[in-house]
C-alpha positions in Angstrom: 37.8 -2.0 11.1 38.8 -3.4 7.6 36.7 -5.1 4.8 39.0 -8.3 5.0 36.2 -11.3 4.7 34.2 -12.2 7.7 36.4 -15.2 9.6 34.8 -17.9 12.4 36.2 -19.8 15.0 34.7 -23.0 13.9 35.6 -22.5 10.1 32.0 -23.4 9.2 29.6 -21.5 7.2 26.4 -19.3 8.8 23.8 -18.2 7.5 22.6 -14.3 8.3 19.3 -14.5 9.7 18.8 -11.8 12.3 21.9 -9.2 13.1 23.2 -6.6 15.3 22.3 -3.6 14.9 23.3 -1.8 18.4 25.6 -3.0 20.9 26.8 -1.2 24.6 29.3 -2.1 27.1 27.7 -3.0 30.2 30.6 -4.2 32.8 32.3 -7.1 32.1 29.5 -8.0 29.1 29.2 -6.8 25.3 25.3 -6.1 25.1 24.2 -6.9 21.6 20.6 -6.0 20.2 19.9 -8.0 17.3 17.3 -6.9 14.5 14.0 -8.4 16.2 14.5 -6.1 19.2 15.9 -9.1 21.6 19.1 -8.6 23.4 22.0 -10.9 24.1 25.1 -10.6 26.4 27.9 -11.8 25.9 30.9 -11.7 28.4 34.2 -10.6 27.2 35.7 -13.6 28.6 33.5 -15.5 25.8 34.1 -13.1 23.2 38.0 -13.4 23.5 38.1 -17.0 23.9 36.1 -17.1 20.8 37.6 -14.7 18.8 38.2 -15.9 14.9 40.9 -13.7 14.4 44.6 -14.7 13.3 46.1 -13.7 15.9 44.1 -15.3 18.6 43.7 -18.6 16.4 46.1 -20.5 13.9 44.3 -20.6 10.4 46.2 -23.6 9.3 45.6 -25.8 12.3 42.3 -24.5 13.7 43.4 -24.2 17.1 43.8 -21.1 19.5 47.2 -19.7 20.1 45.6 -16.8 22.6 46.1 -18.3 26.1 43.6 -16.8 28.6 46.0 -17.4 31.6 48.7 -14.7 30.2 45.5 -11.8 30.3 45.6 -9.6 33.2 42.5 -9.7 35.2 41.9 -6.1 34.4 41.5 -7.1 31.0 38.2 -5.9 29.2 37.0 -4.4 25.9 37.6 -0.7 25.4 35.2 -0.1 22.4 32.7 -2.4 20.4 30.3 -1.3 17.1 28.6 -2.9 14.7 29.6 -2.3 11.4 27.5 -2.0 8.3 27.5 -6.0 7.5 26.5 -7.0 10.6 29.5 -7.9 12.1 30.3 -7.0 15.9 33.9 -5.3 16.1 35.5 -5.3 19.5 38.6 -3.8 20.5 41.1 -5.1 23.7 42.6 -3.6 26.2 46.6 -4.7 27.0 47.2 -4.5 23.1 45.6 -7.5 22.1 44.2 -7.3 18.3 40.8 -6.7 18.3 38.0 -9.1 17.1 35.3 -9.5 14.4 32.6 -11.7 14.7 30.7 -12.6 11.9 26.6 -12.3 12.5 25.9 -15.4 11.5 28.0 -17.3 13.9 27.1 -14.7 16.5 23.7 -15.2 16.4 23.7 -19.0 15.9 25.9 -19.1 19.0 23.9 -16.5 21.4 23.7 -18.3 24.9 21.6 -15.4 26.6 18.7 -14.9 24.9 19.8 -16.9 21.9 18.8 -20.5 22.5 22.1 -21.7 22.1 23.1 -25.4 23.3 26.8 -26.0 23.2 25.7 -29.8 23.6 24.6 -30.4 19.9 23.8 -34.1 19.7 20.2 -35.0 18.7 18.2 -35.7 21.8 17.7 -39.5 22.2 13.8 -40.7 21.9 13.3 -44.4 23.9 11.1 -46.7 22.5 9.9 -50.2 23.2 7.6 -53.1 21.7 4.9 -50.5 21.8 6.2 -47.9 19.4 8.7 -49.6 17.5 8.7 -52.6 15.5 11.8 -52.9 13.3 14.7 -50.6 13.1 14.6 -47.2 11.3 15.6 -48.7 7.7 17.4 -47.1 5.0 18.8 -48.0 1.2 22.3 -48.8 1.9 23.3 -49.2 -2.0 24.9 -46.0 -2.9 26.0 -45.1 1.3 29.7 -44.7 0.0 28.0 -42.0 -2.2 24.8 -40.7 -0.8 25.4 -38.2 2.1 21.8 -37.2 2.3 20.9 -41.1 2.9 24.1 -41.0 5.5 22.8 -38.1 7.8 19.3 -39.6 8.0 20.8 -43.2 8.9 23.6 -41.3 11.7 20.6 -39.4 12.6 18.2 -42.3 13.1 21.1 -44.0 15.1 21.9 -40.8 17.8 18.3 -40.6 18.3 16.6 -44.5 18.3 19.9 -45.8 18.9 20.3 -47.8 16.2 19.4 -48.1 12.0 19.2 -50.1 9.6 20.9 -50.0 5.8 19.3 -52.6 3.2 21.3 -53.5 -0.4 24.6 -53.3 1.1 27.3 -55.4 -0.6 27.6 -58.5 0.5 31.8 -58.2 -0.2 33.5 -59.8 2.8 35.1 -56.3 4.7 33.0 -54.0 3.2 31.9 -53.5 7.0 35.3 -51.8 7.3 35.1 -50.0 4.4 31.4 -48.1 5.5 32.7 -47.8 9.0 35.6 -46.2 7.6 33.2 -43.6 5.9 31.8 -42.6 9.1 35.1 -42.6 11.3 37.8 -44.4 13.0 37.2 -47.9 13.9 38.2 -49.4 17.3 40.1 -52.7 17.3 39.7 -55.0 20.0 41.4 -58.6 21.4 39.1 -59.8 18.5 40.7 -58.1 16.2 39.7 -54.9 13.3 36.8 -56.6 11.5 35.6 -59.8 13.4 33.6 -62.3 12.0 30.6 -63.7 13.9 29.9 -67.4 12.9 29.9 -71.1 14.8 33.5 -71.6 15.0 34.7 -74.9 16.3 37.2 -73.5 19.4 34.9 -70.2 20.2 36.1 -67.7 22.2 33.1 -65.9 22.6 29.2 -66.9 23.1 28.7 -64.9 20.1 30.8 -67.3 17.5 28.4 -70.7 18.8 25.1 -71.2 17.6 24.0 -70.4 21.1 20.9 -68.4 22.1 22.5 -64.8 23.1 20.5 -63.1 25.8 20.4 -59.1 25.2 24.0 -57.7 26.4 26.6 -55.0 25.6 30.0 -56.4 23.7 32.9 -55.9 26.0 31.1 -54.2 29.2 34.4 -55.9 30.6 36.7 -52.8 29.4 37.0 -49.6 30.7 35.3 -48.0 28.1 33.2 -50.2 26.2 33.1 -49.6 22.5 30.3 -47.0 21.6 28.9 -48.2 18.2 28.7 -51.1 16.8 28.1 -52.7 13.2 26.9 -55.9 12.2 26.6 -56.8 8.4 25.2 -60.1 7.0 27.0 -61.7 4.3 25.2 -65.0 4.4 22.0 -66.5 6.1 20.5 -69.6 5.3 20.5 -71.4 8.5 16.6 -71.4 10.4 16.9 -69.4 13.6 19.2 -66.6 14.9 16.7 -63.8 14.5 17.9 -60.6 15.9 17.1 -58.8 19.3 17.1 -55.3 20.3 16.3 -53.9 23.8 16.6 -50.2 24.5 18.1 -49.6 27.9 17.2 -46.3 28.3 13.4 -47.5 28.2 13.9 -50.2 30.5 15.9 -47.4 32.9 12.9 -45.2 32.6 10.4 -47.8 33.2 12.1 -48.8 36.7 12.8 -45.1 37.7 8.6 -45.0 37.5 7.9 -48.4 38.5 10.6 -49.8 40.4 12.3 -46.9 42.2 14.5 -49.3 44.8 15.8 -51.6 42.2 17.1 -48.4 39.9 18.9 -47.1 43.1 20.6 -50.3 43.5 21.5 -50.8 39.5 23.1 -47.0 39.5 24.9 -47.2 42.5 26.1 -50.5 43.1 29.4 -51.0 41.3 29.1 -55.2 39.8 32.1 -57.3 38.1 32.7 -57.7 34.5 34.6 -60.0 33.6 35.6 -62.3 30.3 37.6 -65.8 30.7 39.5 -65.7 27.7 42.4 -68.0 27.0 44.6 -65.1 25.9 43.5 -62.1 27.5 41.9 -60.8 31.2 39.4 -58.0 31.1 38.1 -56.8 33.9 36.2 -53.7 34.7 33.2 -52.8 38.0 30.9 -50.7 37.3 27.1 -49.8 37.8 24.9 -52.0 35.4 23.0 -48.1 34.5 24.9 -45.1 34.2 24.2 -41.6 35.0 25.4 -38.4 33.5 27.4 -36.8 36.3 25.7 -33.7 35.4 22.0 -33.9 35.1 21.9 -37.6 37.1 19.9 -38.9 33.6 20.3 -42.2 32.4 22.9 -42.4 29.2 24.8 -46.1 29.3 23.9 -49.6 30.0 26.2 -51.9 31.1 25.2 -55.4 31.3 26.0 -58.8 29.7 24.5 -62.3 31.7 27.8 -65.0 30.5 30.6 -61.9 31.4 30.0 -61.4 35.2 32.9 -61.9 38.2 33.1 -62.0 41.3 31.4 -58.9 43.3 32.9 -57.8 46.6 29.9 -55.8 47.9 29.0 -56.0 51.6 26.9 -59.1 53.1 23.9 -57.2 53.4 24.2 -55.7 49.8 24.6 -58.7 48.2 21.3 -60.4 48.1 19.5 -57.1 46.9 22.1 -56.4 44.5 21.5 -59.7 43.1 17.9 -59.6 43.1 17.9 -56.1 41.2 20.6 -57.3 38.1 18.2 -60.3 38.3 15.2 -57.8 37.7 16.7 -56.1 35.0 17.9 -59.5 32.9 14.2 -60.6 33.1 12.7 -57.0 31.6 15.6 -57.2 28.8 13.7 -61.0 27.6 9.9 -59.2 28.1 8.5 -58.9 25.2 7.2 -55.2 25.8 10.9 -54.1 25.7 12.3 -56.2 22.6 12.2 -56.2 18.8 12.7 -58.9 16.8 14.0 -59.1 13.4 15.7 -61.2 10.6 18.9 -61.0 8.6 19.3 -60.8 5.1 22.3 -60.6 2.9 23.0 -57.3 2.4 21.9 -55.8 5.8 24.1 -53.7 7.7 22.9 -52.6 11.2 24.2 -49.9 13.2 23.7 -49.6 17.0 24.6 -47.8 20.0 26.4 -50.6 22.4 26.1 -48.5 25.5 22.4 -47.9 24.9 20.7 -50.6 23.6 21.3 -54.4 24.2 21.1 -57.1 21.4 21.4 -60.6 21.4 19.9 -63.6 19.2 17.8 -66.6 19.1 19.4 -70.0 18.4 20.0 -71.3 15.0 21.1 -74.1 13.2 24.0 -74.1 11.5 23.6 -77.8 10.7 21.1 -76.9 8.0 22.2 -73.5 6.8 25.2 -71.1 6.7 25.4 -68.2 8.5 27.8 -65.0 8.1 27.9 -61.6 9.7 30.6 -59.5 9.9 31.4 -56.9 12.9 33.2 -53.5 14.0 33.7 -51.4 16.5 33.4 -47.2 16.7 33.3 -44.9 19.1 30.2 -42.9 19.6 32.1 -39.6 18.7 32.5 -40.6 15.1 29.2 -40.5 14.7 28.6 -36.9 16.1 31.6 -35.4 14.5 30.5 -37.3 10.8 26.8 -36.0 11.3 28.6 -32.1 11.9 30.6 -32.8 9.0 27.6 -33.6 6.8 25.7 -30.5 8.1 28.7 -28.4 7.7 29.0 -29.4 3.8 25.5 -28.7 3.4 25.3 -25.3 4.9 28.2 -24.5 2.3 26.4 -25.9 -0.7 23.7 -23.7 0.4 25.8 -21.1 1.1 27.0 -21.4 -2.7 23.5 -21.5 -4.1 22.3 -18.7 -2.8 25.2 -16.1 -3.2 
C-alpha cells in the first residue's frame, strides 16, 4: 500500500459519499461493506478489468494495456483491505501489480447493491399535442460560452428529443460553429453545412417551397444521421411553420391500440430510397426499430417522397402497405404534432431517428426564407453532456477541498 494519490479508470472526479469499511474474499468475488451497512460484490474479473493502476492502464492515452486473455483461469485475488482513506487495495495472483480503487468511483460504480447503470443516457420521456406545446426553449446568446445553459439544452434534447435555442446569431455558418461545440459534424451528398431554401434545380423536397410531410433526413442510408440542426437566418415569407412528431409516442400509441399494425412496422423490412441525379442511396429496413435487447422502441425510420420498391411476399404486401399507410396518417394528426414558427436567430436541435419534422407551405414569392442545416451523430451529444458533468464535478471538487 503506498500514499501515491487515489487514480480512476475513467480519469474523472468522485465524490466520497459512503465508503468501505470491511471487505472479505468470498470465491471468485471481493465482498465490500460500505459505511451504511449495505454490501456489494464485486467479481475479480470486474475489479482487474477496471483496475486504474499504471500498469494495467496507459495514463497518457487512457486506455488499458492489461489484456484479460493472457490471465490464467486460476487467476484470482490473494488479499484485499481497505485502507484508512477508503480506498479498496487488492493484490493478484500470477505477479500482476495490485490495484487501488478509489471510494468514490467504487461506490458510484457498485453494480450489486449499488444502483449502478453502465447505460448512462437520460431516459427518453414521449410526449404528444397533449403535453407539449413548443419545444423546450433556451437563450442561445452566450451557448459558445455558457455550459450550464448547454447541459440543460443537450439535456432537454436526450430526453424530449429535441430543444430549442433563441438569440442565436444570425451569421451565415454559425450552425457549424455551435455544432462544432457539441461534437463532430457529419457530412453528407449535401454537403458540411447545407442550406435549406427554394432553389431553382432542387435536389431535395426540402429546398422547394413544398409542403414537407413529417420524415427523417436520409432514412435512405445505412445509418441515418442521429441529430440534426436547423438555424434560421431569415424569415419573411408567410407560411413554412414548423412540425414536430415524436415517434416514440406514435410507437407507443399503436403497441396499445393498434397491436397488428406495430408487428408489421417492426418486422417488415420496406425500401428507402432517394433519386438523386448524382448519387443512389438505398437502404431496407423496418419503418420502427427495436433495441435488440429489451425489444423497446428507439428509431423511426420513415419519410413519404423517399420510398422504393419493396420485394415482400404477395400476401405481405397489402398489409404492409396498409400499416406504413396507418402510420403516415397518425404523423399528420393533430394529437401527435406541434406546430411552431421561425425566427431569426432560432437554432433547433432534434433527434432524426426519433422524432419526425416537416413544414407547411410557404411563399417565397412574398418573403425570403433562410435556414441553415447540419448533421451529428447522436453520440456527440452523450459524450458532450459527460464532458459537461465531468467539468462540473471537478469545479466542485475544487470548491470544496
Amino acid at each position: 500500500m503506498t500514499d501515491a494519490p487515489l487514480l480512476t479508470p475513467d480519469f474523472d472526479v468522485w465524490p466520497i459519499g459512503r465508503r468501505p469499511t470491511a471487505v472479505a474474499l468470498t470465491g471468485t468475488d471481493v465482498v465490500v461493506t460500505w459505511t451504511d451497512a449495505s454490501t456489494s460484490r464485486f467479481d475479480i474479473w470486474w475489479l482487474i478489468d477496471n483496475s486504474p493502476m499504471p500498469e494495467h492502464i496507459n495514463r497518457a492515452t487512457r486506455e488499458a494495456t492489461l489484456d484479460l486473455s493472457t490471465l490464467p483461469d486460476d487467476f484470482h485475488a490473494t488479499a484485499a483491505t481497505v485502507e484508512p482513506s477508503g480506498a479498496l487495495y487488492v493484490t493478484w495472483s500470477h505477479g500482476i501489480a495490485s490495484s487501488r480503487y478509489h471510494p468514490g468511483w467504487l461506490a458510484a460504480h457498485a453494480y450489486d447493491g449499488g444502483g449502478f447503470v453502465a447505460d448512462d443516457r437520460p431516459t427518453p420521456i414521449a410526449w404528444g399535442a397533449d403535453t407539449m406545446a413548443e419545444p423546450p426553449s433556451f437563450d442561445g446568446s452566450a451557448i459558445l460560452e455558457d455550459d450550464t445553459t448547454l447541459e440543460a439544452w443537450l439535456t432537454a434534447v436526450a430526453v424530449y428529443g429535441f430543444g430549442r435555442l433563441r438569440g442565436v446569431s444570425t451569421a451565415p455558418d454559425t450552425v457549424n460553429t455551435v455544432a462544432r461545440h457539441i461534437g463532430t459534424v457529419r457530412e453528407t451528398n449535401f454537403g458540411r453545412v447545407f442550406d435549406v431554401r427554394s432553389k431553382v434545380d432542387p435536389d431535395s423536397n426540402a429546398y422547394t417551397a413544398l409542403e414537407l410531410t413529417p420524415h427523417v433526413d436520409l432514412p435512405t442510408r445505412e445509418y441515418q444521421p442521429g441529430l440534426q440542426i436547423l438555424h434560421c437566418l431569415e424569415n419573411t415569407a408567410p407560411g413554412g411553420e414548423a412540425v414536430m412528431v415524436d415517434g416514440l409516442r406514435i410507437a407507443r400509441f399503436l403497441v396499445e391500440h393498434e397491436p397488428e399494425t406495430y408487428r408489421i412496422l417492426t418486422t417488415e423490412r420496406f425500401t428507402f430510397q432517394n433519386r438523386s441525379k448524382t448519387s443512389d442511396y438505398r437502404w431496407l429496413s423496418p419503418v420502427i426499430v427495436l433495441d435488440p435487447t429489451t425489444n423497446a422502441p428507439v428509431e423511426v425510420r420513415i419519410a413519404g417522397f423517399l420510398r422504393g420498391p419493396t420485394d415482400l411476399p404477395a400476401d405481405r404486401t397489402g398489409p404492409a402497405y396498409r400499416a406504413l399507410r396507418r402510420i403516415f396518417a397518425l404523423s399528420r394528426d393533430p394529437r401527435f404534432q406541434i406546430r411552431y414558427g421561425y425566427r431569426p436567430g432560432d437554432l433547433v436541435l432534434f433527434d432524426n431517428r426519433r422524432l419526425m419534422h416537416g413544414r407547411a407551405a410557404f411563399d417565397p414569392s412574398a418573403g425570403s426564407r433562410w435556414l441553415q442545416g447540419i448533421y451529428l451523430e447522436r453520440d456527440e451529444l452523450h459524450s458532450r453532456l459527460r464532458i459537461l458533468r465531468r467539468n462540473a464535478r471537478a469545479r466542485t471538487a475544487v470548491a470544496t477541498a
